[in-house]
C-alpha positions in Angstrom: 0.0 0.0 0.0 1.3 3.6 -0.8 1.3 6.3 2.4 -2.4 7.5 1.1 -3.4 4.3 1.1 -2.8 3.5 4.5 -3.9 7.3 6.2 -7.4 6.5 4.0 -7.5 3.1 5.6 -6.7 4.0 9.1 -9.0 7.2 8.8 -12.1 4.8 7.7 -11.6 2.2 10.2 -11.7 5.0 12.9 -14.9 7.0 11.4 -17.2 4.2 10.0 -20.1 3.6 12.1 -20.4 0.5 10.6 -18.2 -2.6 12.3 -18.2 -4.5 9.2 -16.2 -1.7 7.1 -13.6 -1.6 9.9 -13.2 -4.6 10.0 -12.1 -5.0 6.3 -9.9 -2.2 7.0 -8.2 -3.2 9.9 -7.9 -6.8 7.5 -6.4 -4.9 5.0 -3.8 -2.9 7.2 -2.5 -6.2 9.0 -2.4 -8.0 5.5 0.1 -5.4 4.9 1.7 -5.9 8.2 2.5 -9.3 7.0 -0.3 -11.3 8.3 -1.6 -13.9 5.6 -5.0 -14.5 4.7 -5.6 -17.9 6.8 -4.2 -15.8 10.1 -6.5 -13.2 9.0 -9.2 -15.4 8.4 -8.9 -16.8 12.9 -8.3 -13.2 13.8 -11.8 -12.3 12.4 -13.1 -15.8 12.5 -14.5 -15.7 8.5 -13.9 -18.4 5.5 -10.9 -17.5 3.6 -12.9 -16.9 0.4 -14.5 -13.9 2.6 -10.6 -12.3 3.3 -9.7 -12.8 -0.6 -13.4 -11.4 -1.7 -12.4 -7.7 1.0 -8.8 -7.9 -1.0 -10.7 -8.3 -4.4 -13.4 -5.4 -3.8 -10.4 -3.0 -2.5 -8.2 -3.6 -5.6 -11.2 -3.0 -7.8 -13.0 -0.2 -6.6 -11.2 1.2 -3.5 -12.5 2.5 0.1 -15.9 2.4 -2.0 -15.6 -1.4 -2.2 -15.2 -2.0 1.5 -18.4 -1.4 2.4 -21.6 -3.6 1.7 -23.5 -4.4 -0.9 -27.0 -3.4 -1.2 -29.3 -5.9 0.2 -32.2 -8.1 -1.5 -35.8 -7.8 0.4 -38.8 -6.1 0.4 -38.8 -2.7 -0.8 -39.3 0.1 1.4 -42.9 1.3 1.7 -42.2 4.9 3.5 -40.0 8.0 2.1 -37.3 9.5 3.6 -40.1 12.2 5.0 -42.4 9.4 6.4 -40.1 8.1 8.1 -38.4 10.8 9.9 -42.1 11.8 10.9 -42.4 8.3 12.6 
């Protein structure tokens, strides 16, 4: 990873309310710290596939591809505006 790299990394580990995002983050920072993908796959007890899938989405599309994917389901039935009413 270049210097960027790592301060973007670091700074969306700290600020994501999301656990899942930091996670993949903090993945990413000790897989450049050394750590390989099966130590990395006890240390946040997920299937290997998972790890290599985090390294995948960051090499393709960046900070951008550490967070989630948009989830199947039932679409939303209120607006933004109903909602914050309720």
């Amino acid at each position: 990873f270049s210097a960027s790299d790592r301060l973007s990394l670091l700074s969306l580990k700290r600020s994501s309310p999301h656990n899942r995002v930091s996670e993949r983050c903090h993945a990413l920072l000790l897989s450049s710290k050394g750590y390989s993908i099966t130590q990395l796959s006890d240390i946040f007890e997920v299937k290997r596939d998972t790890i290599r899938m985090w390294f995948d989405r960051w090499e393709s599309e960046g900070l951008s591809g550490l967070e989630d994917l948009p989830k199947s389901g039932r679409p939303r039935t209120l607006d933004a505006e109903e909602e914050k009413k309720l």
